[in-house]
C-alpha positions as CSV (number, residue, x, y, z in Angstrom):
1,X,-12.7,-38.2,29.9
2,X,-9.3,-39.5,30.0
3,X,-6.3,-37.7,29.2
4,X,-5.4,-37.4,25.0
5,X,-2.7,-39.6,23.8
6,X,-0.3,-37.1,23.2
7,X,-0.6,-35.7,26.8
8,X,-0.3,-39.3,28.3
9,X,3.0,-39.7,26.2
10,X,4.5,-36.3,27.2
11,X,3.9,-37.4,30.9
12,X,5.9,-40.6,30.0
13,X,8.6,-39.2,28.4
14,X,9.0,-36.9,31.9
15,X,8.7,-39.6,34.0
16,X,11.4,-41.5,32.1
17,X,13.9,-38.2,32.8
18,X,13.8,-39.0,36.4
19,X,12.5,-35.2,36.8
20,X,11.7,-33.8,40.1
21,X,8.1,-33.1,40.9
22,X,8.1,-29.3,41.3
23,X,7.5,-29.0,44.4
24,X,10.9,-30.6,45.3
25,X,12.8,-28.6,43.4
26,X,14.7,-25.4,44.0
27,X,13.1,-22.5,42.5
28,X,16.2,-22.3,39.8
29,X,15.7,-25.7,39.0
30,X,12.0,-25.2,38.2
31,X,12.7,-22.2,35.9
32,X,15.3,-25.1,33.9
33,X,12.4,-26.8,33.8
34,X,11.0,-24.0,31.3
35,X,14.2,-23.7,29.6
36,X,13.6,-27.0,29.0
37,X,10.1,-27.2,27.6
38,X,11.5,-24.2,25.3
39,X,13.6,-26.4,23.1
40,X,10.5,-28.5,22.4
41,X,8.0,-25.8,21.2
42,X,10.4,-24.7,18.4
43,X,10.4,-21.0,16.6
44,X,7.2,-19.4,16.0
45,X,6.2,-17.7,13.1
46,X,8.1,-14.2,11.6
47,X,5.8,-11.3,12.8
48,X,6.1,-7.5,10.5
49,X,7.3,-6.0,13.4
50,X,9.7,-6.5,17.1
51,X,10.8,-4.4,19.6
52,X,11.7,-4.9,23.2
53,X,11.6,-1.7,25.8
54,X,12.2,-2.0,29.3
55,X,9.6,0.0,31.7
56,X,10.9,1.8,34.9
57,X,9.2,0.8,38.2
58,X,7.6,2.4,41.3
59,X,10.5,1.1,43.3
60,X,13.3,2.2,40.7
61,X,13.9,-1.6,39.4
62,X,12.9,-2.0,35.6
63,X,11.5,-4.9,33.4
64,X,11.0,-5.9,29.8
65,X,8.2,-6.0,27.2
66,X,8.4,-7.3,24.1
67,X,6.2,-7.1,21.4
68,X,5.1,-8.3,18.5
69,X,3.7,-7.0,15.9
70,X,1.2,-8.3,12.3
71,X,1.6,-5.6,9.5
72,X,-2.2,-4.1,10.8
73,X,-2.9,-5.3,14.5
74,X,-6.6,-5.6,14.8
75,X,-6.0,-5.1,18.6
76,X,-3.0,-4.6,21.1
77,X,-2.7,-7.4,23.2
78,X,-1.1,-7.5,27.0
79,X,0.0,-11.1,27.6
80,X,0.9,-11.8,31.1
81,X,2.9,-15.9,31.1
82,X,2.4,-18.4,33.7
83,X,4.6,-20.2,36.1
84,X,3.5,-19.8,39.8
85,X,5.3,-16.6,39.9
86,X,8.8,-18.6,40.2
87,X,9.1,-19.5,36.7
88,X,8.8,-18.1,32.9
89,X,10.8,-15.9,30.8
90,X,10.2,-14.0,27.6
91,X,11.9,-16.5,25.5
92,X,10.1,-19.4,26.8
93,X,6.8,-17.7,25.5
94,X,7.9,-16.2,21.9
95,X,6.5,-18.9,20.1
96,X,3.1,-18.6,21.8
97,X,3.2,-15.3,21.5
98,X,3.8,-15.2,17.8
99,X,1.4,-17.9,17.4
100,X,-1.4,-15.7,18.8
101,X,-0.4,-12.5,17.0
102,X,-1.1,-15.0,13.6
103,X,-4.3,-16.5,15.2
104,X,-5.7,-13.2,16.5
105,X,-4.0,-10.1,14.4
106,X,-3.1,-8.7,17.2
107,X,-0.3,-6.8,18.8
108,X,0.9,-9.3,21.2
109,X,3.1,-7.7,24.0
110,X,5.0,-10.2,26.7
111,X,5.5,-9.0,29.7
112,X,8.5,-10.1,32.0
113,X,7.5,-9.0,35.1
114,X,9.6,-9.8,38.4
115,X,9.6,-13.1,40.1
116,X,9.5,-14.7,43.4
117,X,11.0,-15.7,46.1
118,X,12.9,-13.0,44.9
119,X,10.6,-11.2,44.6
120,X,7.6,-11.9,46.7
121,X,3.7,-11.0,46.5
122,X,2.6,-8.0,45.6
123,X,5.9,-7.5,43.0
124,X,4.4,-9.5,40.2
125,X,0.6,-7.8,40.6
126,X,2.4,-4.2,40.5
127,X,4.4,-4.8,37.6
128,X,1.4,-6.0,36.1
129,X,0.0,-3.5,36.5
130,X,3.3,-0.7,35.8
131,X,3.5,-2.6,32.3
132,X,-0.4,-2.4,31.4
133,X,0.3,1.8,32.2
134,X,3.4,1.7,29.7
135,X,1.4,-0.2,27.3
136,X,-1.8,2.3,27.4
137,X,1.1,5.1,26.6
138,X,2.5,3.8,23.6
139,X,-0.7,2.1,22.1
140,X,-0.7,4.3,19.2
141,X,2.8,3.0,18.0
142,X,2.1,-0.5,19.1
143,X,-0.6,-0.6,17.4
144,X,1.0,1.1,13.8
145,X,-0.8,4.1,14.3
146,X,-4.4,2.4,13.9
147,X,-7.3,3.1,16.8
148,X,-7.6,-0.4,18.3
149,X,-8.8,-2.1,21.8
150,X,-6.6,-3.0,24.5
151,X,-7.1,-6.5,26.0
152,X,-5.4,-8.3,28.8
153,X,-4.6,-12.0,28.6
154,X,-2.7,-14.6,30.4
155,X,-2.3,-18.5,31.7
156,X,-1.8,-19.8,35.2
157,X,-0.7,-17.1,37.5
158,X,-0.4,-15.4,34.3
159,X,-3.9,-15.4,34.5
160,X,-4.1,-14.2,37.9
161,X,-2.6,-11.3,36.7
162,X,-4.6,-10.0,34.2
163,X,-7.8,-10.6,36.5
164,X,-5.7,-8.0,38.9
165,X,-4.8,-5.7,36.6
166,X,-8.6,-5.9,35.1
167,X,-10.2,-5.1,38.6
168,X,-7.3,-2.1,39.0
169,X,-8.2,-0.8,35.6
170,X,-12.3,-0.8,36.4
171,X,-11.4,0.6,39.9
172,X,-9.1,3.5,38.9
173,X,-11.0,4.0,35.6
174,X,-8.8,3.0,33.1
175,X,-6.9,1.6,30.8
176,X,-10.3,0.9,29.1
177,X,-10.2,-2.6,28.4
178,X,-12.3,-4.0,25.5
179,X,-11.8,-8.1,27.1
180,X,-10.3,-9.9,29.5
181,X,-8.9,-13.5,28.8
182,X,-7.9,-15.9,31.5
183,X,-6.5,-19.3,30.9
184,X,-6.5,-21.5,33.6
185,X,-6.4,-18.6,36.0
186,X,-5.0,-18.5,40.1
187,X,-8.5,-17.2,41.1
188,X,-8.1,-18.4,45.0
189,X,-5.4,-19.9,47.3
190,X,-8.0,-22.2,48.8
191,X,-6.0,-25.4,47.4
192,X,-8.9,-27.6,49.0
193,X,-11.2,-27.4,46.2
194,X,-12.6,-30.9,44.8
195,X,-10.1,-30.3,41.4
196,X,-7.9,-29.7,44.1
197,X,-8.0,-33.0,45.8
198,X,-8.9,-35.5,42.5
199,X,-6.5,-37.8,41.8
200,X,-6.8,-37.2,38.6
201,X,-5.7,-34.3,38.6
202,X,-2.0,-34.7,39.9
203,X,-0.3,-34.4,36.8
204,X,2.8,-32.1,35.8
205,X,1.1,-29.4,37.7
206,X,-0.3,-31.3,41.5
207,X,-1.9,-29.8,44.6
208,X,2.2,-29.9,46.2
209,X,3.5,-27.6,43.4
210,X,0.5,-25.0,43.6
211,X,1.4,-25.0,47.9
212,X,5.0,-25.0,46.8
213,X,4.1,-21.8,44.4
214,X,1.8,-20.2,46.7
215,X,4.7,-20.4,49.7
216,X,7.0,-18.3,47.1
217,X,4.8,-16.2,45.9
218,X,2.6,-15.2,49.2
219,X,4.5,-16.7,52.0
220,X,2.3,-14.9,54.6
221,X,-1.0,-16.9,54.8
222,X,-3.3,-13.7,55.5
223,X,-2.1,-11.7,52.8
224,X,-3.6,-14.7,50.3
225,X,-6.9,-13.4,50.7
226,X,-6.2,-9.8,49.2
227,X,-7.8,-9.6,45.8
228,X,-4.8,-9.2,44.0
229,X,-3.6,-12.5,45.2
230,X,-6.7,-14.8,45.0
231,X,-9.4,-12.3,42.6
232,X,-11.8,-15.1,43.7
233,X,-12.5,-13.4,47.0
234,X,-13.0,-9.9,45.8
235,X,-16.4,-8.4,47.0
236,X,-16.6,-5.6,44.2
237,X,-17.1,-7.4,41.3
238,X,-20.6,-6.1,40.6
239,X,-20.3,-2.7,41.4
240,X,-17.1,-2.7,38.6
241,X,-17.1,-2.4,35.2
242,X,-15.4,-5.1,34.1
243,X,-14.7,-6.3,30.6
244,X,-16.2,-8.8,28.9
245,X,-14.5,-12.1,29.7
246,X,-12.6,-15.5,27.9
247,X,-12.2,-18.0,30.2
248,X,-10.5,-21.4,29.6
249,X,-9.9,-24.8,31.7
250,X,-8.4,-27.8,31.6
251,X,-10.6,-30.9,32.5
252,X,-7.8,-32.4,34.5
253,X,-6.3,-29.7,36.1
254,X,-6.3,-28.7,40.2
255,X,-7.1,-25.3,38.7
256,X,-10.0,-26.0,37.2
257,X,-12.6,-25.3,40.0
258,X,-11.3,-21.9,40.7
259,X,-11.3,-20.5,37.1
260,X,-15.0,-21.9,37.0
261,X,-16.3,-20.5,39.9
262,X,-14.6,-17.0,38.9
263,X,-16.1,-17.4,35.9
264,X,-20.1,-18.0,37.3
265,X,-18.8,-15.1,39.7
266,X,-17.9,-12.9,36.8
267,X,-21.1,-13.9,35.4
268,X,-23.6,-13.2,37.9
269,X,-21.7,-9.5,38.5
270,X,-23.2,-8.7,35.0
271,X,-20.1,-9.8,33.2
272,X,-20.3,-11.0,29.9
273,X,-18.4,-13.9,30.0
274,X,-17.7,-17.0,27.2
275,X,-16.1,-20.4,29.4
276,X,-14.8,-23.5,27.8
277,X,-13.6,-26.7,29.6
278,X,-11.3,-28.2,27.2
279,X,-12.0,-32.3,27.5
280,X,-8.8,-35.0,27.9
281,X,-6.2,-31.9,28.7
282,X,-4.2,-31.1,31.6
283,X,-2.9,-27.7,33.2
284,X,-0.6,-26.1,30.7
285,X,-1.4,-27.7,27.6
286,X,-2.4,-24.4,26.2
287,X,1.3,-23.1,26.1
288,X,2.5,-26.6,25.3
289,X,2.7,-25.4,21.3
290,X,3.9,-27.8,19.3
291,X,4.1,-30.5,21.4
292,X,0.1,-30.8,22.6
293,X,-2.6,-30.3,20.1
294,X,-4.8,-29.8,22.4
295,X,-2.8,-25.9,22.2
296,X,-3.7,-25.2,18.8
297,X,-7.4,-25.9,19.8
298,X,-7.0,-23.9,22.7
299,X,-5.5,-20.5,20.4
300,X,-7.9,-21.2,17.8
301,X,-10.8,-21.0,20.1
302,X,-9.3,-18.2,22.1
303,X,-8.7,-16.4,18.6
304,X,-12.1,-16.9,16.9
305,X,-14.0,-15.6,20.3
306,X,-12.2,-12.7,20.8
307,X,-12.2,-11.7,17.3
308,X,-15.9,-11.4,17.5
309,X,-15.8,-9.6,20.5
310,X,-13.8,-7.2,19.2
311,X,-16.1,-7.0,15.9
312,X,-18.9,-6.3,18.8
């Protein structure tokens, strides 16, 4: 299926601003290139409750959670935001964030963990994991006192991180985690994969950028196997207990294999595990709010299923 109209038009309008394919830019260029993208999603919807704590690390550096809050969260939410590991901020994901606390009633907390070059493979997967920890400690008052689930959620190399921080949790036993939701997840660093390679597929996220994000991230080449780089490659999967698992693609996206074939891997491990390949849509349009409809689609979809997991 071909792209929707409204992505088609939002990749005209960019290729009108004479904008840099990512993988030539510097990596503070890039992360304008979120600022950027901000201004068009707009303000999201008031939540009952915010507050913002910063979470000491291991290595005595800090970073900052924010959550958000519904008047009785159903759940407590970890969301973990894409951008190769070079790009995102917390403001550049409030609005989705707020968005899914009113689609899901759920406690959405952002998580602004380190990024590279800067900070360079494993930072972002131990921060992860460091903010998951803090979370699990104050799920009580996240939560407004109620007794809900803990799930872990992201998009992108968001995603990658909370399939990490999901193995971690099965292998140290706990945080118990009632799902697992991956949106166009980094599953592998194999970028020679047929999404990979399509033509099709070269769109505001390309095969150069995810090599470009990948060099950043995981500069040494051998350390892209570990599991807590590419989760596609981890040989434990069915001797974990892993949560039952959301997974969403894009149909043009150099993404898309991976997330499918961690998916089918998830699934014969014993998983439970609900996939959708979202038709005409490209990599990103599910934190495109407000500007692709293909993202209210995607949240509504996302909502719906995990509400019912939950009710499970």
């Amino acid at each position: 299926m071909a792209l929707d109209e409204a992505t088609a038009g939002l990749l005209r309008q960019l290729e009108e601003s004479g904008a840099k394919p990512i993988s030539r830019m510097t990596p503070e260029e890039a992360r304008g290139l979120g600022g950027m993208l901000r201004e068009l999603y707009g303000p999201g919807p008031a939540v009952a409750r915010e507050q913002q704590f910063t979470v000491p690390t291991p290595d005595g550096d800090e970073i900052v959670l924010r959550a958000l809050a519904p008047e009785s969260p159903t759940a407590v939410l970890v969301y973990y935001h894409g951008g190769g590991w070079v790009m995102g901020a917390l403001d550049e994901f409030d609005t989705l964030g707020r968005l899914l606390v009113q689609a899901t009633g759920a406690t959405v907390v952002l998580v602004d963990y380190r990024l590279a070059p800067e900070h360079r493979y494993p930072t972002a997967a131990e921060d992860a994991w460091t903010a998951l920890g803090a979370v699990q400690e104050r799920l009580a008052d996240l939560a407004g006192g109620n007794d809900v689930p803990l799930v872990v959620a992201g998009d992108s190399a968001g995603g990658n991180l909370a399939a990490v921080v999901s193995r971690r949790a099965a292998l140290a036993g706990g945080p118990a985690l009632a799902a697992q939701v991956l949106v166009y997840p980094v599953a592998d660093a194999d970028t020679g994969t047929a999404s990979y390679t399509d033509p099709a597929n070269q769109l505001m996220l390309d095969r150069d950028a995810m090599v470009w994000f990948w060099d950043h991230y995981v500069p040494a080449e051998a350390e892209r196997a570990d599991p807590d780089a590419s989760p596609l490659r981890a040989t434990d999967l069915d001797r974990l207990a892993l949560p039952p698992t959301l997974v969403l693609t894009a149909e043009h996206d150099v993404l898309r294999d991976e997330g499918e074939s961690y998916a089918e891997k998830l699934r014969a491990a014993g998983v439970p595990v609900e996939h959708r390949r979202f038709a005409g849509q490209m990599h990103g349009f599910f934190t495109m709010v407000n500007v692709l409809p293909g993202s209210a689609e995607g949240i509504s979809w996302l909502a719906e299923r995990l509400r019912a997991l939950i009710t499970r």
